[in-house]
N, C-alpha and C positions, 0 to 999 in steps of 0.2 A: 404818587408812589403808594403802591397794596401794604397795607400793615403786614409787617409778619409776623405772625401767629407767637412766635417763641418771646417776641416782649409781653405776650400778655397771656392769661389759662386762657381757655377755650370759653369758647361765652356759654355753654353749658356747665362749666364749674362756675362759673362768675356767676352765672344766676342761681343757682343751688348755693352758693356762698351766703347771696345776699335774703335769699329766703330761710336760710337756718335762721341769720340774722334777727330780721321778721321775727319768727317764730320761737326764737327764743326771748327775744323782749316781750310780746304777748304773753309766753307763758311766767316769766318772772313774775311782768303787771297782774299776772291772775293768782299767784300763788301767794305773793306780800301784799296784797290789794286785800277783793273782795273775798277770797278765801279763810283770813284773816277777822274776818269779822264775827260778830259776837251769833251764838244759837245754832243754827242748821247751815250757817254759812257756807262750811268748807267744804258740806254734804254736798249742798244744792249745786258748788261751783264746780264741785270735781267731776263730774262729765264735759265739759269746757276742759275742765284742766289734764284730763286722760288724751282728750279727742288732740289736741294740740300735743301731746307729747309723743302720741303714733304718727301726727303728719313728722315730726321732729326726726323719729326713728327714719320713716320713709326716704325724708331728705338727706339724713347724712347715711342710710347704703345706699341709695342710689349716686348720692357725692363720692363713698368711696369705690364705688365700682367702676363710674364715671371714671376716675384719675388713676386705676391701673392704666388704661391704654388711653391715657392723654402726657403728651408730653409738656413736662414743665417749664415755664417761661426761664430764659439763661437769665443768670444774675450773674455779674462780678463780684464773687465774694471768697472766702477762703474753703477750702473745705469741711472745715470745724464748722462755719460758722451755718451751712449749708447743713450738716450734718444736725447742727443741732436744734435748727428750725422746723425742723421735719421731726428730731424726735419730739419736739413740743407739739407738734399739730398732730400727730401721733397719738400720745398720752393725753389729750385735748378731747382727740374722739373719744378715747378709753373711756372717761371720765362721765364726756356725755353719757355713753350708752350704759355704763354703769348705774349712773340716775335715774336712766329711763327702766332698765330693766329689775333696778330695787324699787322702784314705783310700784311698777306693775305685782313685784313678788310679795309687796308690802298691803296691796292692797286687799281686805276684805269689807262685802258690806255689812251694814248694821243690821241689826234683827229686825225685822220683818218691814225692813226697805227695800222694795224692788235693786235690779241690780244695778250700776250708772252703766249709759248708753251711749256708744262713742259716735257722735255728729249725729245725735238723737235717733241712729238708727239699730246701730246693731250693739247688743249685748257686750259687754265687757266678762272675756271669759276668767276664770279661778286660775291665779298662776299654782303648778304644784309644788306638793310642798316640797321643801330641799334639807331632808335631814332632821335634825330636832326644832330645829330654828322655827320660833314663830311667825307670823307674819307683822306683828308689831316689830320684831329685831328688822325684818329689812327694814318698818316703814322710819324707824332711828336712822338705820346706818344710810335711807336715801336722803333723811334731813340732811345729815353732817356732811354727805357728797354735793350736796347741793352749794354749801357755802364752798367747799374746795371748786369743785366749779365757777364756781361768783369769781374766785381767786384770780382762777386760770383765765378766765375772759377778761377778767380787768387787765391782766399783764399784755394777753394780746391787745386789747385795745391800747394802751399803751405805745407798746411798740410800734404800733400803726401810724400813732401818733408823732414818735420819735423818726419813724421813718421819712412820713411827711412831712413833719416841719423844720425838724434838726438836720440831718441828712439826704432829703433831698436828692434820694436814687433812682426813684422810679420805679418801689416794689407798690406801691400803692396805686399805681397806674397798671398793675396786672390785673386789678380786680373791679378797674373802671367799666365803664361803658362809654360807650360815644365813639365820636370819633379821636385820633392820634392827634395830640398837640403836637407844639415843633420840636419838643424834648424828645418825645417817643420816636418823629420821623429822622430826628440825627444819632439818637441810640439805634434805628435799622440801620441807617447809611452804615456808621461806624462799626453794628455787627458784619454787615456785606462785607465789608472790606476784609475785617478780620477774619471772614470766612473764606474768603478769595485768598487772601494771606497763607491761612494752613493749607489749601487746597494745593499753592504752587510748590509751597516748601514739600508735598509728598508725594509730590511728580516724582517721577523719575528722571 
């Protein structure tokens, strides 16, 4: 039996899922890691720590562009609960991009440091200015986003968790790879059916 598509995102979200992923534990490990360290540390690493935060931007508009015109896998749930899944993954982004674009607003280089170069090639341009605001206030206000971030990915991890192992629904197998276990191939049956079900009930 063909998987169908609507138990699972599309394996182009599932792969851009799994590479934010990626990509954001590398850049954590680089920001409380070696960036952390005593002297010229945080200098030397923040080209690393830039270049990773542009793939990061890359991957989530290319993710959210992606999931305008992909249809989302059905879940059996209420519409509260649907609703409010969505606004987390939502505000989830916001958050992200927020960080990444007080990064960027926050950053200037040192005096007479060449400028940091992102994936050792190209220039890291001057974000402008915005207002009175210096570029130390974004590089604050990207600290304290960063831990509300930390927040926000712990709860989804979390829940991922809860999903998986308490509950046992099958949203953690939307964002699988592989092949359909025998869960997924009787959650198609049992969709088909109920699809065939509405389909007669609006005969005429």
């Amino acid at each position: 039996m063909r998987e169908n598509p609507r138990l699972r995102w599309h394996f182009g979200i599932r792969l851009l899922h799994w590479l934010t992923v990626i990509a954001l534990a590398a850049q954590i490990a680089v920001a409380f890691g070696p960036m952390n360290g005593p002297g010229m540390a945080a200098m030397n690493w923040l080209p690393l720590h830039m270049s990773i935060g542009v793939t990061i931007l890359v991957i989530i508009v290319l993710r959210l562009c992606w999931r305008i015109f992909t249809q989302a896998p059905v879940r059996h749930a209420s519409r509260f609960v649907r609703f409010a899944t969505s606004f987390f993954h939502m505000f989830l982004y916001v958050v992200i991009l927020a960080v990444l674009i007080t990064g960027w607003l926050g950053y200037r280089p040192m005096p007479f440091m060449p400028p940091a170069r992102l994936f050792a090639t190209l220039p890291v341009p001057l974000a402008p200015s915005v207002g009175a605001l210096p570029a130390r206030a974004f590089a604050f206000v990207h600290a304290k986003l960063v831990w509300i971030m930390l927040g926000f990915v712990g709860v989804h991890i979390l829940a991922a968790f809860v999903h998986f192992i308490l509950l046992r629904d099958g949203v953690m197998r939307t964002m699988f790879f592989g092949r359909p276990d025998t869960a997924s191939r009787q959650e198609n049956a049992q969709l088909a059916v109920s699809d065939e079900a509405g389909s007669s009930r609006n005969r005429p």
